[in-house]
Residue frames relative to the residue before (quaternion, step in Angstrom):
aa qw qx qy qz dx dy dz
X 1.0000 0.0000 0.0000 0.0000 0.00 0.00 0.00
X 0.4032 0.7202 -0.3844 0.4135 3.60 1.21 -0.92
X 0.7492 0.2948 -0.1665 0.5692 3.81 0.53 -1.81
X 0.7359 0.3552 -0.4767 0.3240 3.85 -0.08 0.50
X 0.4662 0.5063 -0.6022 0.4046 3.38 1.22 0.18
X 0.7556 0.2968 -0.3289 0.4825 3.90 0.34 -0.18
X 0.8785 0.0646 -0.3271 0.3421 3.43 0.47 0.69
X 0.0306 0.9346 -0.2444 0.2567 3.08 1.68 0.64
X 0.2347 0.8183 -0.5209 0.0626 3.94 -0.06 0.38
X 0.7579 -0.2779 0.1018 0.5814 3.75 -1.35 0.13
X 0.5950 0.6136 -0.4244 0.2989 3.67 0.18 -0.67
X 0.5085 0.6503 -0.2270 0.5166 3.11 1.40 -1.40
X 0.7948 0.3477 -0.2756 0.4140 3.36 0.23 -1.19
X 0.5835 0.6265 -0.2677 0.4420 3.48 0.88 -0.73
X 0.8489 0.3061 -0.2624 0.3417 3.13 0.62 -0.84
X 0.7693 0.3410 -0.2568 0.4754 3.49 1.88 -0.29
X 0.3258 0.7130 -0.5659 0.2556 3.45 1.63 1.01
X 0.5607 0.5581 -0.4753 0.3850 3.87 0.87 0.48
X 0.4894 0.6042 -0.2957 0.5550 3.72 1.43 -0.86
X 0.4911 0.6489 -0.4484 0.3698 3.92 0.95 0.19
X 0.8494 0.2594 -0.1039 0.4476 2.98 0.81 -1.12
X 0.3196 0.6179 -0.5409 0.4728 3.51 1.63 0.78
X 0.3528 -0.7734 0.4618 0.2530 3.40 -1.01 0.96
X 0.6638 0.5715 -0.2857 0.3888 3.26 1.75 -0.49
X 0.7335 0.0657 -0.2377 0.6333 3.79 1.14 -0.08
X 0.2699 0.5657 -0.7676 0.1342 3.82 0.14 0.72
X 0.5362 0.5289 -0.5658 0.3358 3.55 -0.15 -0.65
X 0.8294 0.1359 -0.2124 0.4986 3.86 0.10 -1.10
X 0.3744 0.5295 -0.6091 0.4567 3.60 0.18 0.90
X 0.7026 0.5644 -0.1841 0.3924 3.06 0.88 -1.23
X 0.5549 0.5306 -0.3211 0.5545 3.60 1.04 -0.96
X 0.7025 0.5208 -0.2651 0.4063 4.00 0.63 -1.24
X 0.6545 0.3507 -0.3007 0.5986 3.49 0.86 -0.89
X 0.5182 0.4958 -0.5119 0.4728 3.94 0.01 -0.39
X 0.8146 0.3687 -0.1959 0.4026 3.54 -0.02 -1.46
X 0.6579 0.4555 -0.4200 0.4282 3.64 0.54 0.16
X 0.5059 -0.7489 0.4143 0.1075 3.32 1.30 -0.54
X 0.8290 0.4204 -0.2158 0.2990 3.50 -1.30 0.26
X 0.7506 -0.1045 0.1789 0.6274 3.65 -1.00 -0.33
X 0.8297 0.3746 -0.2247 0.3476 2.77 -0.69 -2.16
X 0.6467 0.5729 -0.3488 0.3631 3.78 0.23 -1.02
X 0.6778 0.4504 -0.1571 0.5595 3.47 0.94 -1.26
X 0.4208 0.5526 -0.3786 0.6117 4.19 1.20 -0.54
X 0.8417 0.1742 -0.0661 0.5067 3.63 -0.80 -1.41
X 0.4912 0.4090 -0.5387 0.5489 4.34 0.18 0.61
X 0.6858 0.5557 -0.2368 0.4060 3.93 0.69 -0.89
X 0.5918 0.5901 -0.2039 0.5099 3.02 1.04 -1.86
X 0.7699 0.4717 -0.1835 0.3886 3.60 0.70 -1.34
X 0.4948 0.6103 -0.4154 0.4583 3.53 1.12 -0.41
X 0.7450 0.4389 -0.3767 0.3323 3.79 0.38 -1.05
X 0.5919 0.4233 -0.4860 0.4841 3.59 1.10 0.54
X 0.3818 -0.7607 0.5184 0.0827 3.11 -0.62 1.78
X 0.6394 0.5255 -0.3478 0.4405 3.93 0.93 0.63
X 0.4234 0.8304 -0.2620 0.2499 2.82 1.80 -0.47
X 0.5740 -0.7617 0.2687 0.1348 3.94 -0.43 1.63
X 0.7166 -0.0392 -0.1145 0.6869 3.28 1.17 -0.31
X 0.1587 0.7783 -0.6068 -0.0296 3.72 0.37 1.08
X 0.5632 0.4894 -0.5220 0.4133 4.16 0.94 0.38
X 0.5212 0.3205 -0.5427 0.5755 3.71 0.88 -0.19
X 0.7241 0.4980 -0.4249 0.2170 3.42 -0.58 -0.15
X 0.6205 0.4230 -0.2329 0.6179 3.23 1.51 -0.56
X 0.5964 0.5537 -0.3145 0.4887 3.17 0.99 -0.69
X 0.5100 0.4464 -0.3451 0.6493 4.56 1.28 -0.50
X 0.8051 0.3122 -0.2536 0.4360 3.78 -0.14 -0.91
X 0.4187 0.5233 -0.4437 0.5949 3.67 1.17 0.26
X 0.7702 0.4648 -0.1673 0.4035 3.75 0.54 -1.04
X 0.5218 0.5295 -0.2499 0.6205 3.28 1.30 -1.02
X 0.4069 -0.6814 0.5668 0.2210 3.80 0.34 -0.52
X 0.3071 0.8328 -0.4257 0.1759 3.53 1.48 0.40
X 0.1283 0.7970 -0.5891 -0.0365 3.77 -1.13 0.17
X 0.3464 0.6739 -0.5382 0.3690 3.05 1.16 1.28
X 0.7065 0.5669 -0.2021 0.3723 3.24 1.54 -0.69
X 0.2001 0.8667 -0.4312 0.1512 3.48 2.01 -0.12
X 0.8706 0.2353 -0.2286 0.3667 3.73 0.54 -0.78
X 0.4055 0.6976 -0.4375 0.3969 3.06 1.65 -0.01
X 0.7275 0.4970 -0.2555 0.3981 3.42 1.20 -1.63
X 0.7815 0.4532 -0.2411 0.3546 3.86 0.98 -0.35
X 0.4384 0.6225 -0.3481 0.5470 2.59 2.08 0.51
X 0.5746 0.5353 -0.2727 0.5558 3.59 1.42 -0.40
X 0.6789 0.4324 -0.3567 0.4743 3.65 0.46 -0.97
X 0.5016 0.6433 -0.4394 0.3761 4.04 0.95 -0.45
């Protein structure tokens, strides 16, 4: 995962938006989707918030904070609850 944050693309994201909810590598799933960026990335970081078990849901909010996202507005006030 290390080598797709620097060359990573949608595929990337696609293929490790399931590794989100692994408690042992969401963090670096996470790092890979952040670092590609874009729609999709910012789509499936959102998507992923509405699981309220979810392993690293402050890095995640914490990328779509960065990303400049406001698709994710109710996802995120569902977390602060």
């Amino acid at each position: 995962m290390k080598q797709l944050q620097l060359v990573g693309t949608n595929a990337s994201v696609d293929a490790l938006k399931v590794y989100l909810n692994d408690e042992n590598i969401c963090s670096p799933a996470l790092a890979v989707i952040s670092s590609v960026g874009g729609a999709m990335s910012e789509k499936v970081l959102s998507e992923a918030l509405k699981n309220v078990s979810l392993p690293c849901a402050a890095g995640v909010m914490n990328a779509l904070a960065v990303m400049q996202s406001d698709i994710a507005i109710n996802e995120f006030i569902s977390c602060l609850k």
